[in-house]
N, C-alpha and C positions, 0 to 999 in steps of 0.2 A: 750485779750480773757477773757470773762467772767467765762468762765464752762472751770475749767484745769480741761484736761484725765491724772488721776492717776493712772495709773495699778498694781495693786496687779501681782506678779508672776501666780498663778493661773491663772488669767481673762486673762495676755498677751499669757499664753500659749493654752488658749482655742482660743485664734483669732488668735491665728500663726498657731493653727491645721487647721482651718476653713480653710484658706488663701490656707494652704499649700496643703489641700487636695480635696479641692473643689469639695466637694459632696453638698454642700448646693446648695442655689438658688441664681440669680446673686446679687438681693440686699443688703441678709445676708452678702454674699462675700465682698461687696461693703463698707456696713457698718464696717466689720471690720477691713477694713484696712484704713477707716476712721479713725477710731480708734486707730489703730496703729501708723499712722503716726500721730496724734494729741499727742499722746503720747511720741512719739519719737521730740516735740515741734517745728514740723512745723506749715507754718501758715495756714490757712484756704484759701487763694487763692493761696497756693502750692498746697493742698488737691485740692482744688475742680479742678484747672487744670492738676493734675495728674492724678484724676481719672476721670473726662467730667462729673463732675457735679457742680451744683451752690453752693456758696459758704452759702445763705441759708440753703442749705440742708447739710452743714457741720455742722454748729452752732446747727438745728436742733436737730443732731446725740449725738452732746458735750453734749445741754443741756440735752436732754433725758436721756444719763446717767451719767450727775451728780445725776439725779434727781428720775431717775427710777431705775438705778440698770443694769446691764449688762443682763439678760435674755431680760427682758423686751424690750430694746435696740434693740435687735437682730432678735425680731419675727415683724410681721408687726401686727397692729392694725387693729381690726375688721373694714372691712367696712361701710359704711353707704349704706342707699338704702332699696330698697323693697325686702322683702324674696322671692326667689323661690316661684312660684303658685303652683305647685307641689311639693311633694316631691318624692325622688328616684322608692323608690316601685312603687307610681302613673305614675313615668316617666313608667317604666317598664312596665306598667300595657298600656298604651296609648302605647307604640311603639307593645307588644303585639295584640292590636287589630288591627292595622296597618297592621300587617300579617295577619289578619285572612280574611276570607272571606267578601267584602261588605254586607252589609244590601240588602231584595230582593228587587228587581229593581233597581239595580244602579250594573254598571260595576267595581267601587273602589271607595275604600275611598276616602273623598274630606278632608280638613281641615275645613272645616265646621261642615260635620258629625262628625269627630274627634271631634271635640271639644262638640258637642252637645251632643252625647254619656257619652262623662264625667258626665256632668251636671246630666244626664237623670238618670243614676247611683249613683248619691249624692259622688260624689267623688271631684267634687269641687264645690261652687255655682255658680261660673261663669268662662268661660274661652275662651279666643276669638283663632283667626282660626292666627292671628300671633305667638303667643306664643306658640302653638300646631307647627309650621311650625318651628319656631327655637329649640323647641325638638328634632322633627325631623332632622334637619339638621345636630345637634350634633353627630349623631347617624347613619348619611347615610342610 
């Protein structure tokens, strides 16, 4: 093993709390008892078939914190990707209209108008009639 899990009292008793009380989410869960058991000097294809993950994603866990420190370890890292075209208020703002009364001549909102409306508003400069539809769906 490259990266030995040293645990300070403190750091083992915060991933015993984690472990034991399982408010967190399943990865945090997952990663700390990564941890635990790396520390308790099993090997890395005990870990990963203990817990049904790969043994890459052990090593991962070890080197992260030898190297980053135990918070950092424990939260996930920002995604990559495109930001929200909208943001929240605007979501709200677009499911809003969605209730309100169609435009005259037309029986209801389409995702078309939906999306046009934004524009028309300067509320986004572009926004096509899918992205509008998966707003929507979130939202029932």
């Amino acid at each position: 093993m490259k990266h030995n899990v040293n645990l300070s009292v403190e750091e083992k008793q915060k991933l015993l709390d984690i472990v034991k009380f399982g408010s967190s989410n399943a990865k945090i869960i997952r990663r700390a008892h990564t941890l635990l058991m790396s520390h308790e000097g099993k090997t890395d294809k005990i870990i990963s078939s203990t817990l049904h993950i790969s043994i890459p994603t052990v090593e991962r866990t070890r080197k992260q914190l030898c190297i980053e420190g135990l918070e950092t370890t424990l939260k996930d890292r920002p995604r990559s990707g495109k930001p929200p075209k909208l943001t929240s208020d605007e979501q709200a703002y677009l499911i809003a209209t969605t209730c309100s009364d169609a435009p005259c001549g037309r029986e209801r909102w389409t995702l078309r108008l939906l999306a046009d409306k934004m524009v028309s508003l300067e509320i986004v400069d572009s926004l096509g009639k899918s992205t509008v539809g998966r707003i929507l769906k979130k939202t029932n």
